[in-house]
C-alpha positions in Angstrom: 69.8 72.1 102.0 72.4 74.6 102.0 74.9 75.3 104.7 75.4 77.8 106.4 78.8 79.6 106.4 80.1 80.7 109.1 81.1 84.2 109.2 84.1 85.7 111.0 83.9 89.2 113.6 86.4 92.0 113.4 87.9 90.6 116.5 88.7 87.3 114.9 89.8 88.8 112.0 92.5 90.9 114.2 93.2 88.2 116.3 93.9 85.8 113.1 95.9 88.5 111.6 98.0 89.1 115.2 99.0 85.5 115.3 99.8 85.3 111.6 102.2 88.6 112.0 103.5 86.9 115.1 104.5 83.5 113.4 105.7 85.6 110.4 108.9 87.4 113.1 109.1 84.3 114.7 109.4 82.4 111.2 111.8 85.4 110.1 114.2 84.8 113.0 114.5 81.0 112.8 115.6 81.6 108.7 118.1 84.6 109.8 119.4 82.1 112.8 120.1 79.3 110.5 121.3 80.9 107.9 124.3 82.3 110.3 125.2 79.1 110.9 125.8 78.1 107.5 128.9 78.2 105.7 127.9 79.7 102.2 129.9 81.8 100.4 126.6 82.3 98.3 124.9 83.8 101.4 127.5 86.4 102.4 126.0 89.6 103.4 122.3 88.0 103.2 119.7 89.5 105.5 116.0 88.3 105.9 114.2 91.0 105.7 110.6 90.0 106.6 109.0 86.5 106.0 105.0 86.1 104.8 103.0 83.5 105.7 99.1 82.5 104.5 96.4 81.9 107.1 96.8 78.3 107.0 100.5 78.4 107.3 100.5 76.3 103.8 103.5 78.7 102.3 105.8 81.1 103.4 107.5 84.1 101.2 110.9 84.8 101.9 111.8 88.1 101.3 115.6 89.1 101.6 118.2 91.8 100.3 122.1 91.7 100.2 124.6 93.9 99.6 126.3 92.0 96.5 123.2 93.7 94.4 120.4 92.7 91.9 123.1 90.7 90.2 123.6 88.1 92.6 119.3 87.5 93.3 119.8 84.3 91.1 122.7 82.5 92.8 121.4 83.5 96.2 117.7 82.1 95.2 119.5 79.0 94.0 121.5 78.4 97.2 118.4 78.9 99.6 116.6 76.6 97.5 119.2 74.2 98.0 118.8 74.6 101.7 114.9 75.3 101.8 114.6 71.6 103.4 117.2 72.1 106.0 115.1 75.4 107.0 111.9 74.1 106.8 113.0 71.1 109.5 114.4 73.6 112.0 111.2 75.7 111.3 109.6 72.2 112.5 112.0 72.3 115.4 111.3 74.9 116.9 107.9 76.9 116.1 105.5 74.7 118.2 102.6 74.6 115.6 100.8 72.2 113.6 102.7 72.6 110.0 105.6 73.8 108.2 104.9 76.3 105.3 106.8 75.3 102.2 108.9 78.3 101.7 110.0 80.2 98.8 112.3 83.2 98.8 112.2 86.7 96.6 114.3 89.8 96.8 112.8 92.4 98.5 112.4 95.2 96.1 110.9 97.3 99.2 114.3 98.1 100.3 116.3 98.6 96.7 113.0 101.1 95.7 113.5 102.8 99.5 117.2 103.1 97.8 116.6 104.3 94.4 114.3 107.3 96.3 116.8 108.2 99.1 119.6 108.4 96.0 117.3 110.6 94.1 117.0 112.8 97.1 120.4 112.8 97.3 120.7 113.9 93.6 118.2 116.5 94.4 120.1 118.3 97.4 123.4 118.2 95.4 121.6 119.7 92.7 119.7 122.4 94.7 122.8 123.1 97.0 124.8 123.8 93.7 122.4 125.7 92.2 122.0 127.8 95.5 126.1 128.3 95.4 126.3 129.2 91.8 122.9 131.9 92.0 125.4 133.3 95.5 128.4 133.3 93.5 126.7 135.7 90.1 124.9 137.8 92.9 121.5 136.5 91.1 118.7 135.0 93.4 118.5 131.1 93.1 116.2 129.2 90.6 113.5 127.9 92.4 111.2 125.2 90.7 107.8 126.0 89.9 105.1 125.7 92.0 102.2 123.2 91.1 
């Protein structure tokens, strides 16, 4: 005889999804907490940026960005690898819930691509604001780019 699965509402679905974004700050906060407190010269400049956790809390993503660049993702990987343990026992400590996701951590290439776009803005006004002085300077009327 075949079961019968049980099938979620919208409002559990909402509800599941509010406690897993909850858990997921909360999570966030306990790394970025620790993490002050060590003394790692690896971990200079390191922020936390947001932290992802599955349904069942089995594993947590990491996600975080420094200042010292793409360069330094490896070492910095390495080093809070080395202290994923220690994170996951004060995770233990203080989230009152049943488990511990096993975390893993990633750059977050969110905030370098937010970069890369504001820099080709950048490049963009410079380039526009030039144009604009040379067109002033001839007495011609500025190039403006076609219109799609």
């Amino acid at each position: 005889m075949a079961r019968n699965r049980r099938r979620t509402s919208d409002a559990q679905d909402r509800r599941r999804h509010e406690r897993t974004a909850r858990l997921s700050e909360t999570l966030r906060e306990v790394i970025a907490d620790e993490l002050a407190k060590l003394d790692d010269d690896r971990l200079t400049m390191v922020t936390i940026t947001a932290v992802d956790v599955d349904s069942e809390m089995n594993h947590g993503t990491v996600y975080f960005d420094s200042l010292q660049g793409v360069e330094a993702d490896e070492k910095i990987v390495d080093a809070l690898n080395e202290y994923r343990k220690r994170l996951q026992h004060e995770i233990a400590l203080q989230v009152r819930s049943r488990r511990t996701p096993v975390l893993q951590f990633k750059p977050d290439e969110t905030m370098r691509a937010a970069a890369r776009i504001d820099a080709v803005l950048r490049e963009d006004a410079a380039r526009r604001a030039t144009n604009a002085t040379l067109a002033n300077e001839s007495g011609a009327t500025p190039l403006r780019p076609a219109d799609d």
